[in-house]
N, C-alpha and C positions, 0 to 999 in steps of 0.2 A: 794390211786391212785396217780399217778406220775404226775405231771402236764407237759405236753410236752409244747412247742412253741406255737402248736395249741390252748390247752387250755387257754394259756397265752394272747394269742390274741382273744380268744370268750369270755374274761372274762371283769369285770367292768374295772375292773385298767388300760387294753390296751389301747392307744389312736390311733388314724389314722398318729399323729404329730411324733411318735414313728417312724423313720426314719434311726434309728442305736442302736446300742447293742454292749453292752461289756461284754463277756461269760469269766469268770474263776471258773472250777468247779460250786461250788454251787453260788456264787457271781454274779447277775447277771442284770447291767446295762441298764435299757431301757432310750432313751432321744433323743429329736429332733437335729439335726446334728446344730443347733446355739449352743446348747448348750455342743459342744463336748469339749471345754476344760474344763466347769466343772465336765462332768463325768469321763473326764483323768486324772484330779487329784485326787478327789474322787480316782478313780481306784491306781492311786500311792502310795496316801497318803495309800490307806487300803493297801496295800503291804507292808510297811514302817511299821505302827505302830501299825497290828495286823497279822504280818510275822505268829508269831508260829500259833493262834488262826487260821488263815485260811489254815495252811495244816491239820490243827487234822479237820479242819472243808470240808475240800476235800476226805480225808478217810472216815469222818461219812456219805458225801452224797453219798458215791459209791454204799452203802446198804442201805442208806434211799430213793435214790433218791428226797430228798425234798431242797430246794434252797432258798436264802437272794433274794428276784427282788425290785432293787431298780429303782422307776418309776422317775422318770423328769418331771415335767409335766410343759408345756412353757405356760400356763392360771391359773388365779385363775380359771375360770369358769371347766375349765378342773380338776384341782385338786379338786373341792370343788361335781364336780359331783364323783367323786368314794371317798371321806373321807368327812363325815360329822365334821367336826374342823375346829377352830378358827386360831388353829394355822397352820406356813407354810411347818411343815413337821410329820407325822403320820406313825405311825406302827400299821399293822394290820393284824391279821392270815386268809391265806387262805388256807385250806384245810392242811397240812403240811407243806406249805411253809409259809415264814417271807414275809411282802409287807411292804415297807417303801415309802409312797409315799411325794413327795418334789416340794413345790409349785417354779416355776418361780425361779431358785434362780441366786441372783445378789451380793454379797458378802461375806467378808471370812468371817463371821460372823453365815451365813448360813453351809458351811463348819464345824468350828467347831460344831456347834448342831445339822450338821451332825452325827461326828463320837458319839456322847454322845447316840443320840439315835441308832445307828449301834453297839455301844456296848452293849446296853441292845436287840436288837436282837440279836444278837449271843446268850448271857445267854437264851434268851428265846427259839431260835432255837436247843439247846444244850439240854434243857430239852424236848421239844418237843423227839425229837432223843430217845433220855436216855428215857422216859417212853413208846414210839413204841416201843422199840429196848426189854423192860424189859413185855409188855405185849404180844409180839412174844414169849420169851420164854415161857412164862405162859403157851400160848397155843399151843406150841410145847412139855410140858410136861403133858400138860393134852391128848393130843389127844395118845402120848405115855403111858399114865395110862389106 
C-alpha cells in the first residue's frame, strides 16, 4: 500500500507542529518552520554526500512507491510519544516506508548522527525494495504457471 500525504498525517509519527515539508522523490522532510534551517541543511548535506545513492534511490521509488520521512519533532514529549527510546533520534519501519524520527535538534552534533543513521536507512530501504521488487516476480511467475 502506498502511503500518500493523507496516510502520513492519520498516522503516529504526524505532528500538528509539522507546519512545512521538503518533498524530493522518496526523501521526504516533515518539521516545524523554527526549525527550517535545520531540515535545509539536512536537505543539502543529503544532496552533497549521498548525490549517487539518492537518484538510484528516486528510480527505485517510481515502482515502489515507498519513501525515507524524516519527522523533526520540536518536543521531547512529542518525540517520545511516537518512538519509544532513550535516544534523540530513531528509525523505524512503517508499512514500506523508512521513518527516522529526530528529537528537538540544536547542534551539528545531532547532524552528524543524523546522516550515520540516514545511511543505514537507505541499506535498509534498499533491501526493503530489493525483496518487494524479488517477491513480485515470484508471484508474477507463478500466476503465469
Amino acid at each position: 500500500m502506498r502511503n500518500s500525504y493523507a496516510n502520513v498525517m492519520q498516522s503516529k509519527y504526524f505532528n500538528v507542529a509539522f507546519n512545512s515539508a521538503i518533498f524530493d522523490g522518496p526523501v521526504r522532510i516533515y518539521f516545524a518552520q523554527f526549525h527550517e534551517s535545520f531540515a535545509l541543511k539536512i536537505y543539502f548535506e543529503l544532496q552533497q554526500k549521498f548525490k549517487k545513492e539518492l537518484l538510484a534511490l528516486k528510480e527505485t521509488s517510481k515502482n515502489s512507491h515507498s519513501n525515507i520521512l524524516i519527522m523533526v519533532y520540536p518536543t521531547r514529549e512529542q518525540y517520545e510519544y511516537c518512538f519509544a527510546s532513550d535516544s534523540t533520534m530513531q528509525m523505524e519501519f512503517w508499512n514500506q516506508d523508512i521513518v527516522i524520527g529526530i528529537e528537538k535538534p540544536n547542534n551539528e552534533a545531532d547532524i552528524s548522527d543524523f546522516f550515520i543513521l540516514f545511511e543505514d536507512a537507505v541499506k535498509n530501504w534498499k533491501e526493503i525494495n530489493e525483496n518487494k521488487m524479488l517477491s513480485s516476480s515470484l508471484e508474477e511467475n507463478h500466476l503465469e504457471l
